[in-house]
N, C-alpha and C positions, 0 to 999 in steps of 0.2 A: 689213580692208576686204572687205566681202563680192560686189562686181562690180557692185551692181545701179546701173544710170542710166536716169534719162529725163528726158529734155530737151523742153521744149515753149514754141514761141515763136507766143504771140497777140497777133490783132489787137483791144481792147478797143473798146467804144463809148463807154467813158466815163474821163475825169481819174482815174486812180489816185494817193490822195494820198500814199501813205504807202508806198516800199519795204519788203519783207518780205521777212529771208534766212531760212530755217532748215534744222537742220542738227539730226535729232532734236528733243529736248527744248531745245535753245539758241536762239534766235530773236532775231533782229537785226531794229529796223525803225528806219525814217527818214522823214524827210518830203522831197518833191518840190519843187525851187521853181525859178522860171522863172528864173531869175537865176545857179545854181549849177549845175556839171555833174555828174552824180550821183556820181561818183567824188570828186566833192571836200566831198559834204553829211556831214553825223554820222550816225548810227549809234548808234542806244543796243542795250544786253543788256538783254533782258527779263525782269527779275526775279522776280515773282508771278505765280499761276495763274491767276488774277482779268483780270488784263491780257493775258498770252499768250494765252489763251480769245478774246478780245475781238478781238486782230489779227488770231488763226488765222480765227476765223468771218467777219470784213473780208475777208479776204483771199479766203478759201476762195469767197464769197458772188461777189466780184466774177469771179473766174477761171473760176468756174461758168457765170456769164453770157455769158463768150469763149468758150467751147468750140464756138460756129460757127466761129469765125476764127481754127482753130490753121491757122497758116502752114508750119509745120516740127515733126515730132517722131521723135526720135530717143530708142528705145532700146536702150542699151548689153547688155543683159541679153539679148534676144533678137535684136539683131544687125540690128535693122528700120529705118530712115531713111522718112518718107514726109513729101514736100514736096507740099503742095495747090497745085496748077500753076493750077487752076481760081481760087482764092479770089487767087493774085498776082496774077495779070494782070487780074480786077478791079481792085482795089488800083490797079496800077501804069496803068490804064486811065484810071482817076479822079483821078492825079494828074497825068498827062499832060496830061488837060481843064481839070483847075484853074489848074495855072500855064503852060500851052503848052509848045509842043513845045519848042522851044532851053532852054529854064527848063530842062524835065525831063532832055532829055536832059545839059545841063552836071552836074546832080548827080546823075544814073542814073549817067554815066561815072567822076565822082570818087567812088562809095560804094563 
């Protein structure tokens, strides 16, 4: 293992359909569905170039267009942690509004 991490957690503006793990050249994807909790959907290995191509650039495309809304990114490699305090409390601002205060705060307390 060679140490390197980074971690980065966005906020998207749009349905990502399709999980994307990878791990090198190995690439696991899946589908999203309002019914199943992701831990418990499939998972297929991506066999062919032709298809790996085709998720990486999916994937690549959409995460590109979050890069206003990283919330959190941590990397291991250089020891750095930065939390966007500005872009949560947006967030957390706008869900406050949406479902009212006792809403929010019952599931701010239990997350």
């Amino acid at each position: 293992m060679d140490g390197r991490a980074l971690l980065q957690i966005r906020v998207y503006d749009e349905v990502p359909y399709f999980s994307y793990h990878s791990n090198g050249e190995e690439v696991l994807v899946g589908f999203y569905f309002t019914t199943i909790v992701g831990s418990s959907s499939a998972a297929y290995l991506v066999n062919d170039q032709e298809t790996l191509s085709f998720f990486r650039q999916h994937f690549e495309s959409v995460f590109g267009r979050a890069s206003r809304g990283i919330v959190l990114e941590v990397s291991g490699n250089r020891n750095v942690c930065d939390f966007n305090h500005r872009l949560y409390e947006e967030l957390t601002s706008y869900l406050r509004s949406e479902l009212g205060p006792e809403a929010f705060e019952r599931r701010h307390a239990s997350g």
